[in-house]
C-alpha positions, 0 to 999 in steps of 0.5 A, spaced: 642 459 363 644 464 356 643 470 361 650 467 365 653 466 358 652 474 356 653 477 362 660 474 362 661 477 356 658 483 356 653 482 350 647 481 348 645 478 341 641 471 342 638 472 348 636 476 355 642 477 360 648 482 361 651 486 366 647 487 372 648 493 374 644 496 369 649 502 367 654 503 361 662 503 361 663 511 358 666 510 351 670 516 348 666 521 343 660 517 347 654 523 347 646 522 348 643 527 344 638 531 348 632 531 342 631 526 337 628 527 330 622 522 329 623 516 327 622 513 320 622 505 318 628 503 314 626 500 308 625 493 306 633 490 305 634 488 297 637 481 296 643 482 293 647 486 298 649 494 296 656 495 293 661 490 296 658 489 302 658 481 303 652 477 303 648 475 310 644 469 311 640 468 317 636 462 315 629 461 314 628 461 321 632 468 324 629 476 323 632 482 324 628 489 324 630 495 324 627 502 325 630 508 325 631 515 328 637 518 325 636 523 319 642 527 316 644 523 309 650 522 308 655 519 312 649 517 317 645 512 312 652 508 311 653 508 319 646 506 320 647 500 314 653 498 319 650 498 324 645 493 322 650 489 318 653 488 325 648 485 329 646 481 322 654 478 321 654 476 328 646 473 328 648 469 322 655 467 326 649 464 331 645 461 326 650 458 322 656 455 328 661 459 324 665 466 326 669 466 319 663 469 314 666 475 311 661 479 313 663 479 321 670 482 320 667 486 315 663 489 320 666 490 326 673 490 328 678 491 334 675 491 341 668 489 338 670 483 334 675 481 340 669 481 345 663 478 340 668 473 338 669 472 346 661 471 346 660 467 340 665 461 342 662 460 349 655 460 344 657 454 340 660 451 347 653 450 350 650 449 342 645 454 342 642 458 337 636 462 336 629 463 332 624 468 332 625 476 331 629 481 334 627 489 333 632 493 333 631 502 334 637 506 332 636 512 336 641 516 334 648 516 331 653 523 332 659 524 328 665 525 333 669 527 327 670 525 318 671 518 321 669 516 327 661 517 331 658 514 337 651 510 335 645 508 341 640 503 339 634 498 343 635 491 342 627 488 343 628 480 343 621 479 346 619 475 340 626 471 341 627 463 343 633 460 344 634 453 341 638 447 341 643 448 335 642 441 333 636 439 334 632 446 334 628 445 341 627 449 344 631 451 349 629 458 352 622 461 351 621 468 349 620 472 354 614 477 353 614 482 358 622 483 357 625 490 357 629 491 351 636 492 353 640 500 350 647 499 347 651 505 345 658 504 342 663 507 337 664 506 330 670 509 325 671 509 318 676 504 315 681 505 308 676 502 306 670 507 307 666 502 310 664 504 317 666 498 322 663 498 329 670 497 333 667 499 341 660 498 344 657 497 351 650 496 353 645 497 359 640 490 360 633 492 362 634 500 359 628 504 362 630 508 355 628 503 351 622 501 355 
């Protein structure tokens, strides 16, 4: 059933689905490094967010982990935090049934906000949520220019069930033999200096993230 509604939205962000053809739309800058550097686990988020950086709740019952494959400093660790705070803005527009927090708009703008507020309204029509954990492995992020860069990473939902927003039942069980599912997209550097994803596309069942 969420497979359907993904799948009609191009996006994967509570459960298994997506394009069926298995291949992802070109981006502009869109580049797969030929090597990538070791990977490094990213440390363990602090309560209070960095900066000004709006505040995210998932709840008790919602995790997001992160590994990371990008080294380089500065401007690559804040595109790595935007990217997380991507995924986790639109987990907690999931979770809460509401696609106005601060953090969603914060994180994420043009084409990408218009395309996950497209998949979160038909969420909430079918009252569906989520609980259980995501794993995330950034593999790359490659800057195009002083304020625009192109990103990959694997999203591993094999710990993820979807539920009932209203009862929490359990609606989907996790699958544990799924494929994670490979993203690549493109974020750029708003007046504000905070890195925004504003484009992505991605690939069901990558055998890239396998």
């Amino acid at each position: 059933m969420y497979g359907a509604v993904v799948a009609a939205s191009a996006l994967v962000l509570t459960a298994c689905g997506g394009d069926d053809s298995g291949e992802d739309d070109e981006i502009a800058g869109v580049q797969s490094p030929s090597e990538e550097p070791e990977a490094s686990e990213d440390p363990e988020p602090t309560e209070e967010p960095a900066d000004d950086r709006p505040e995210i709740d998932l709840g008790p019952d919602l995790e997001n982990v992160y590994e990371s494959h990008v080294s380089g400093g500065d401007p690559e660790d804040a595109i790595v935090e935007s990217i997380q705070g991507f995924n986790d803005a639109t987990d907690e527009a999931i979770v809460s049934g509401e696609n106005d927090r601060p953090a969603l708009r914060y994180y994420t703008a043009d084409e990408a906000l218009m395309r996950t507020l497209e998949v979160l309204s038909v969420v909430y029509e079918n009252g569906e949520s989520s609980t259980g954990t995501t794993r995330y492995t950034i593999h790359s992020v490659s800057l195009v220019d002083d304020t625009s860069a192109t990103f990959t990473f694997c999203r591993d939902y094999r710990e993820l069930d979807v539920t009932d927003f209203e009862t929490g039942e359990v609606i989907e069980e996790a699958d544990p033999n799924a494929v994670p599912d490979r993203y690549v997209g493109r974020v750029e550097l708003n007046e504000e200096d905070v890195w925004q994803v504003v484009g992505y596309d991605f690939e069901q069942h990558s055998p890239d993230c396998a």
